[in-house]
PAFI-133694 format. One record per residue (C-alpha): y, z, x; residue in three letters. Coordinates in Angstrom, 2 decimals, decimal comma. Example, Ala and Ser with C-alpha at 12.3 -4.5 7.8 and 13.67 -1.06 7.14 Angstrom:
# residues 2
(node (-4,50; 7,80; 12,30); 'ALA')
(node (-1,06; 7,14; 13,67); 'SER')
# end
This chain:
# residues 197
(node (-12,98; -13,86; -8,47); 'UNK')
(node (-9,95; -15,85; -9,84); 'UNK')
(node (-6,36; -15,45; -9,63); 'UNK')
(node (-7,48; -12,17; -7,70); 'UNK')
(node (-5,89; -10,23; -4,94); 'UNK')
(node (-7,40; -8,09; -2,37); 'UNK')
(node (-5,57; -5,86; -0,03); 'UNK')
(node (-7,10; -3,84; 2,49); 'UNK')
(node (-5,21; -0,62; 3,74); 'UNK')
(node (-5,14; 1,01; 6,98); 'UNK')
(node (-4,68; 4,52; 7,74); 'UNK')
(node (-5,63; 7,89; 9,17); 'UNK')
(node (-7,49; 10,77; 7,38); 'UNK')
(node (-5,20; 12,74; 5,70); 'UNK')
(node (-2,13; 10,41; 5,07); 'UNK')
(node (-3,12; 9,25; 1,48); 'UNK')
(node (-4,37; 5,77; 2,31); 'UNK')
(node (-7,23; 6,29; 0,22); 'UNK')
(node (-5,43; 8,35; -2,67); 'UNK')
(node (-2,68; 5,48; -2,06); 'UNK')
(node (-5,82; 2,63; -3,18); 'UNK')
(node (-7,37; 4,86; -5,90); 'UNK')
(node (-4,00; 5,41; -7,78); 'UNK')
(node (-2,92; 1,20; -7,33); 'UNK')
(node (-6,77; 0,62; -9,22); 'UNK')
(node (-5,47; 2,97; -12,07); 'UNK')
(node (-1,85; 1,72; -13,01); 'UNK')
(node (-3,57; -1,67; -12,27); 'UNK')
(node (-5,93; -1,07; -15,33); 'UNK')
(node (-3,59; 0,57; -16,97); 'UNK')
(node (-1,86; -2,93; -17,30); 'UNK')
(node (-4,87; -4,71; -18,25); 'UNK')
(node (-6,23; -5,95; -14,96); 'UNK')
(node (-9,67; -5,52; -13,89); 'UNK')
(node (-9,79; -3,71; -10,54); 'UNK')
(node (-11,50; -2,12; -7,92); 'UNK')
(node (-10,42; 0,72; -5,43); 'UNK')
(node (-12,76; 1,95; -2,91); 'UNK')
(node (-12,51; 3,98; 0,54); 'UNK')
(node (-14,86; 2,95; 3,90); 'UNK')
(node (-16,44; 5,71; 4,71); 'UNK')
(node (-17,21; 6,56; 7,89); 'UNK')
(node (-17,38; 10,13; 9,85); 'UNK')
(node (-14,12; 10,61; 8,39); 'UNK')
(node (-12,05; 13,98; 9,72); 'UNK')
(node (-8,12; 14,49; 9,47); 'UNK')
(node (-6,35; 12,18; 11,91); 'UNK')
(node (-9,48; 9,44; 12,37); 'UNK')
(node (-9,19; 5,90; 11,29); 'UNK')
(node (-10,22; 4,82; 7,54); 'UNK')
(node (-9,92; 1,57; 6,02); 'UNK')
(node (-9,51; 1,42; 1,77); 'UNK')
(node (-9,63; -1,34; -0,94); 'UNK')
(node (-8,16; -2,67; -3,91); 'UNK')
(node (-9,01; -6,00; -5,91); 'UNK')
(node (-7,08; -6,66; -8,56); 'UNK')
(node (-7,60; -9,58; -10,98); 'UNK')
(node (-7,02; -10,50; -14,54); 'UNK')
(node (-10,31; -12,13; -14,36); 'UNK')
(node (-14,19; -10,03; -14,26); 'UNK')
(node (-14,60; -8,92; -10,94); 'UNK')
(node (-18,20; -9,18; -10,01); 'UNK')
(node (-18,08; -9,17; -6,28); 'UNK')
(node (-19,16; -5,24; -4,89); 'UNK')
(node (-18,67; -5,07; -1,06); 'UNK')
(node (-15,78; -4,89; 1,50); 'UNK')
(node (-12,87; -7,13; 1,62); 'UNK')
(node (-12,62; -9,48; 4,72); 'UNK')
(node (-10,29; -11,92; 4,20); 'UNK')
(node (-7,32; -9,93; 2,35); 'UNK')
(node (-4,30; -11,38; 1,11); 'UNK')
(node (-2,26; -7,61; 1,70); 'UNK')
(node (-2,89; -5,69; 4,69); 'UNK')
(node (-0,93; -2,40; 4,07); 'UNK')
(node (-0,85; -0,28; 7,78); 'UNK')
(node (-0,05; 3,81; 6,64); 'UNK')
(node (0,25; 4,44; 10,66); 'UNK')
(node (1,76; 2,21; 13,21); 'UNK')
(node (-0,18; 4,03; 16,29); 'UNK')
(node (-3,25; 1,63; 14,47); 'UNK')
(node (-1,52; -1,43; 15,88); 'UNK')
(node (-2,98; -0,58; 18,97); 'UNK')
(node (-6,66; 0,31; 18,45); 'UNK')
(node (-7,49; -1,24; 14,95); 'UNK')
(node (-7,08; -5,27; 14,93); 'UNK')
(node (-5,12; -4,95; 11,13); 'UNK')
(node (-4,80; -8,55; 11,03); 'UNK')
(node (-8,65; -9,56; 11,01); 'UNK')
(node (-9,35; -11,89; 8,31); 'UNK')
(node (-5,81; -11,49; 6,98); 'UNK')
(node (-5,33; -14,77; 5,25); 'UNK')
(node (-2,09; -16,73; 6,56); 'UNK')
(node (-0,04; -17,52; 3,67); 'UNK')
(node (-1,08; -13,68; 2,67); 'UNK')
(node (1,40; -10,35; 4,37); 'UNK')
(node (1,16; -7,26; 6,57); 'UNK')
(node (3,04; -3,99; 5,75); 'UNK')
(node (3,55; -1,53; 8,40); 'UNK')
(node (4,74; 1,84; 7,87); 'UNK')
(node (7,22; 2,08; 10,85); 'UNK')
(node (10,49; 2,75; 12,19); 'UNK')
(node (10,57; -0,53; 14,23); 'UNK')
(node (12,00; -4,00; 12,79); 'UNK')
(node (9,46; -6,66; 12,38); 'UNK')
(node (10,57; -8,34; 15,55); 'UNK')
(node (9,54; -5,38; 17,38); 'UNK')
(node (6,18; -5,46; 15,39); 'UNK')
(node (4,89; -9,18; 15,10); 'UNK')
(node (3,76; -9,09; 18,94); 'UNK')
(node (1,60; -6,35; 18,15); 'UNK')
(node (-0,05; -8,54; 15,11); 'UNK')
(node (-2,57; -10,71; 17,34); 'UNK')
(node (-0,86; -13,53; 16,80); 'UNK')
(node (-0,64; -13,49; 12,89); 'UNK')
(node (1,95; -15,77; 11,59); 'UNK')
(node (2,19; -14,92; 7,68); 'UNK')
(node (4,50; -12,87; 6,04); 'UNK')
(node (5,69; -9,48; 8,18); 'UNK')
(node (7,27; -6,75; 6,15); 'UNK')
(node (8,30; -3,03; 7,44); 'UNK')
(node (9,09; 0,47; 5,80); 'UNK')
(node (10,31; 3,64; 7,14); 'UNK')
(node (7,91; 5,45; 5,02); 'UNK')
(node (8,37; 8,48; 6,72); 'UNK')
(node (11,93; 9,06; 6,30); 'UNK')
(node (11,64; 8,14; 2,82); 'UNK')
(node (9,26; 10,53; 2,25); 'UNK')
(node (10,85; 13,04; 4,12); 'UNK')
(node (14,58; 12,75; 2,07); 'UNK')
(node (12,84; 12,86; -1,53); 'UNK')
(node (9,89; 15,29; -0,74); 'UNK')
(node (10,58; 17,17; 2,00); 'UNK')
(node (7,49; 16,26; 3,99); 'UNK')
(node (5,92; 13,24; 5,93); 'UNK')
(node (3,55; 11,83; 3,28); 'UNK')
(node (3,53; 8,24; 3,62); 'UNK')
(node (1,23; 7,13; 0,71); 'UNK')
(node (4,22; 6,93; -2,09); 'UNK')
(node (5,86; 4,52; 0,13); 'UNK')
(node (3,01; 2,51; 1,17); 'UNK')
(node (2,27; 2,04; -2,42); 'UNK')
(node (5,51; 1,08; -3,64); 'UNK')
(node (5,16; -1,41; -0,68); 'UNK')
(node (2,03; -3,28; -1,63); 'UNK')
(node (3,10; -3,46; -5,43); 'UNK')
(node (6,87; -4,85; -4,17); 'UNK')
(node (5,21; -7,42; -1,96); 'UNK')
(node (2,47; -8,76; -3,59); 'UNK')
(node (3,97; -9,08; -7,22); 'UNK')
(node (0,75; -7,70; -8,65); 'UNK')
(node (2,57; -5,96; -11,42); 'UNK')
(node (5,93; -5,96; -12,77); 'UNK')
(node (8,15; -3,35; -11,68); 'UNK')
(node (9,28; -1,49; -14,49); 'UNK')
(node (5,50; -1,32; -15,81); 'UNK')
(node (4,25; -0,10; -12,24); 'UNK')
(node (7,20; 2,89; -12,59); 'UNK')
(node (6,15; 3,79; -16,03); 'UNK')
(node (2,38; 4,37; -15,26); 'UNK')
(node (2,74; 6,10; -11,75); 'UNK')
(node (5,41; 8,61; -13,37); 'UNK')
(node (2,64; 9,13; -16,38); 'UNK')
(node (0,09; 9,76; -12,90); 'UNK')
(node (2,30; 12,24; -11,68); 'UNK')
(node (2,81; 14,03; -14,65); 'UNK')
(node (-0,71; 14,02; -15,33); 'UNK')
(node (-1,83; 15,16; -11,21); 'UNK')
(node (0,96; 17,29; -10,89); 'UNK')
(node (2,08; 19,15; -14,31); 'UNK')
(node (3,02; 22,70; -13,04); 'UNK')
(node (5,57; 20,74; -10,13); 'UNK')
(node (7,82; 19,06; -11,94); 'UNK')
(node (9,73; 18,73; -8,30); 'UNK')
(node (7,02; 16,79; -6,76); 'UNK')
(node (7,01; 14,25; -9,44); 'UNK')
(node (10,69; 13,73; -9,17); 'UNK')
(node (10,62; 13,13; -5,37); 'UNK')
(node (7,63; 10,84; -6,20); 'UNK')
(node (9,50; 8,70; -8,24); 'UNK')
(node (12,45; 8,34; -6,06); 'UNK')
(node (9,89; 7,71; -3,04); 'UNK')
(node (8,78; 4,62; -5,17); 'UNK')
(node (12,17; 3,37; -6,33); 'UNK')
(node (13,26; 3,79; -2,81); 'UNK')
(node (11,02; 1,62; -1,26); 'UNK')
(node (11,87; -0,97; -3,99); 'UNK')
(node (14,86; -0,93; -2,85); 'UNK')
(node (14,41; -0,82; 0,96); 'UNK')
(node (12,64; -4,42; 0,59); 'UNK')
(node (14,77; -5,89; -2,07); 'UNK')
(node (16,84; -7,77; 0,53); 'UNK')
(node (13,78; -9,38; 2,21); 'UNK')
(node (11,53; -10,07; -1,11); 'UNK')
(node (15,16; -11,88; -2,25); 'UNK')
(node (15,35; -14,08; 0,67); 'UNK')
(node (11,29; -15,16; 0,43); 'UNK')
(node (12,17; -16,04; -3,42); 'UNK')
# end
């Protein structure tokens, strides 16, 4: 795979990590990439530790299995920092995102040493002003899109608000907060994707 990038996501059953994959492999296509988005699964219950995938490339993908050596780690739940090693295979010159209400100083010693890119969102209180409710995934997503460039912006908005229309017709209310989850969390990291360009 050329010109390819794979993230890997962490999270726990029920927060959207793997809806959070699925949907990135869609407006990913959308735009012409090939793609792949995949869940690990395991004895999976609400609250237990899963692991997704995404590879993304503008080239044919013809690799099939799990992604070890990621260039985007995306962390859904911080409380994984302490019982899942997120960084394995984590390539240096790739990035981390953690969903948390600590700064990245607070959150690098709990990285095993990694010394690439660090970035943090306070997924949860985004979520929580423009939906009412602690769902993380919106966020998370925004995140991994902001970060790693894979798509341009305005192309990324289009094609999740045509999702949401699509997954959630008769709620017109849940798109909306959607959408300014997403633009939110564009805007959270604008300040620190400025200063890495």
């Amino acid at each position: 795979m050329n010109q390819g990038l794979e993230i890997r996501w962490h999270g726990r059953g029920g927060q959207g990590a793997k809806t959070a994959a699925l949907l990135l492999a869609d407006v990913a296509f959308k735009t012409g990439a090939y793609v792949q988005g995949f869940p690990e699964y395991g004895p999976e219950r609400m609250g237990a530790p899963i692991t997704a995938y995404n590879r993304i490339s503008r080239d044919e993908i013809r690799v099939h299995s799990n992604i070890y050596t990621p260039d985007l780690v995306v962390v859904v739940d911080e409380t994984l920092l302490h019982s899942v090693d997120v960084t394995a295979g984590l390539k240096e010159d790739g990035a981390i995102i953690v969903n948390t209400t600590a700064s990245k100083e607070e959150i690098i010693p709990l990285l095993n040493g990694y010394k690439g890119l660090v970035y943090t969102v306070d997924a949860r209180k985004i979520s929580i002003e423009t939906l009412g409710k602690n769902f993380p995934n919106s966020p998370m997503l925004a995140a991994a899109v902001a970060v790693s460039g894979v798509m341009d912006k305005s192309a990324f908005l289009r094609e999740m608000r045509t999702s949401y229309e699509h997954k959630f017709a008769k709620k017109p209310e849940v798109i909306e907060g959607n959408m300014r989850a997403l633009a939110m969390t564009f805007d959270a990291l604008a300040d620190e994707l400025k200063d890495r360009a």
